[in-house]
C-alpha positions as CSV (number, residue, x, y, z in Angstrom):
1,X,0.0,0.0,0.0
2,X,2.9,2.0,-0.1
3,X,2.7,3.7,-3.7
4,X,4.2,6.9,-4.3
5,X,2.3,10.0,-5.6
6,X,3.1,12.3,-8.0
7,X,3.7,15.3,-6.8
8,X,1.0,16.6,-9.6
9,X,-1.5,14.0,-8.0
10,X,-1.0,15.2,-4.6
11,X,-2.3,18.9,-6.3
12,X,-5.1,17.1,-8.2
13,X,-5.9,15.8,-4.5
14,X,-5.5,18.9,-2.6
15,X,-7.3,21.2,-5.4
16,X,-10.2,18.6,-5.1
17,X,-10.6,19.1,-1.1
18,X,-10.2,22.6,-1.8
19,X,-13.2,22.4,-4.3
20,X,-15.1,20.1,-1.5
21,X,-14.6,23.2,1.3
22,X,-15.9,25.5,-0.7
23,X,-18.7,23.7,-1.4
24,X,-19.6,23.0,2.6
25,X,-18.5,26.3,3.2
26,X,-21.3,27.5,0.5
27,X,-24.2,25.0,2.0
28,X,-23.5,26.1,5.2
29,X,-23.9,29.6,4.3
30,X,-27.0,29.3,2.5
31,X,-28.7,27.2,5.4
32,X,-28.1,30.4,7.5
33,X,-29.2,32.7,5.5
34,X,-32.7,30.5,4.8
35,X,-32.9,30.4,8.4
36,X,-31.8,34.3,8.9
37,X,-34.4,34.7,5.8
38,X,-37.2,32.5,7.7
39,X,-37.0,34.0,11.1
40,X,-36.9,37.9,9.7
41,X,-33.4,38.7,11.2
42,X,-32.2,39.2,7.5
43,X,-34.7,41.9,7.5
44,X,-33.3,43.8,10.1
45,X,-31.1,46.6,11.1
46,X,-28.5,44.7,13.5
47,X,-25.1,45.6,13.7
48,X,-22.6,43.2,12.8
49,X,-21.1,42.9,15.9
50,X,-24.4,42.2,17.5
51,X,-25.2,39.1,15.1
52,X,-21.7,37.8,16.2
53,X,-22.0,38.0,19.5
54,X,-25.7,36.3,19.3
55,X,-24.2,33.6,17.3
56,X,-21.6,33.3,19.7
57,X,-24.1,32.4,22.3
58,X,-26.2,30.5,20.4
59,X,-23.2,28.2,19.4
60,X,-22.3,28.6,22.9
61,X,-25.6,26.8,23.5
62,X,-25.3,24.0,21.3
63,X,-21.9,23.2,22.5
64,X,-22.8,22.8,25.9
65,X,-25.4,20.0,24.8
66,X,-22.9,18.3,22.7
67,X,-20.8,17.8,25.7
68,X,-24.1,16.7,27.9
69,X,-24.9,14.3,25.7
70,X,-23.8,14.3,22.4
71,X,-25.9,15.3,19.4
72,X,-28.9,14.7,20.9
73,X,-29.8,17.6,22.3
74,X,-29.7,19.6,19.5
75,X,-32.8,18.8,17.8
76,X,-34.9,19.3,21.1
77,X,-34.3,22.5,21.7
78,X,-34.9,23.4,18.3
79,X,-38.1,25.3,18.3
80,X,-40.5,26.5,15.0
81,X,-40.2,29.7,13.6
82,X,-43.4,31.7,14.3
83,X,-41.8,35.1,14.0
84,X,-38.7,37.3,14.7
85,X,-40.1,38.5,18.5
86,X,-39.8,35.0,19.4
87,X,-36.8,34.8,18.3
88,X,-35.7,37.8,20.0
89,X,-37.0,36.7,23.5
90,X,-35.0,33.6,23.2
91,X,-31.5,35.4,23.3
92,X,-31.7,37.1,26.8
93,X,-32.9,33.5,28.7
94,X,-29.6,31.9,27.5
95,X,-27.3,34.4,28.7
């Protein structure tokens, strides 16, 4: 199982992971912004520095369930999206 690569193979290689980051990195964005769309917080005027901070705590959140319990948690907490109050009145309780 030892074979030796090509140094051009190993760039076919990386430029394919490269392509495959992107692509995550693109999903990922796009589920954000559905749920940013969804919720109304693409709607309105919050400083950047305020949405970082909120995600901060929201990931903040998440995290500490992985560690309870694994992934499990995660899709419990999860709430519907009936409008952008409730998702305002979430942020404070976490804190």
């Amino acid at each position: 199982m030892a074979t030796k690569s090509s140094i051009s193979d190993l760039d076919a290689q990386i430029e394919k992971l490269r392509e495959r980051k992107r692509l995550l990195i693109v999903k990922s964005a796009e589920r954000f912004a559905r749920a940013a769309t969804k919720s109304g917080l693409a709607e309105m005027e919050i400083a950047d520095e305020e949405v970082d901070r909120i995600i901060e705590e929201i990931a903040a959140r998440f995290r500490k369930g992985e560690k309870k319990g694994g992934a499990g948690p995660a899709p419990q907490t999860r709430r519907p999206a009936d409008s952008s109050a409730g998702a305002q009145s979430q942020v404070p309780h976490d804190g």
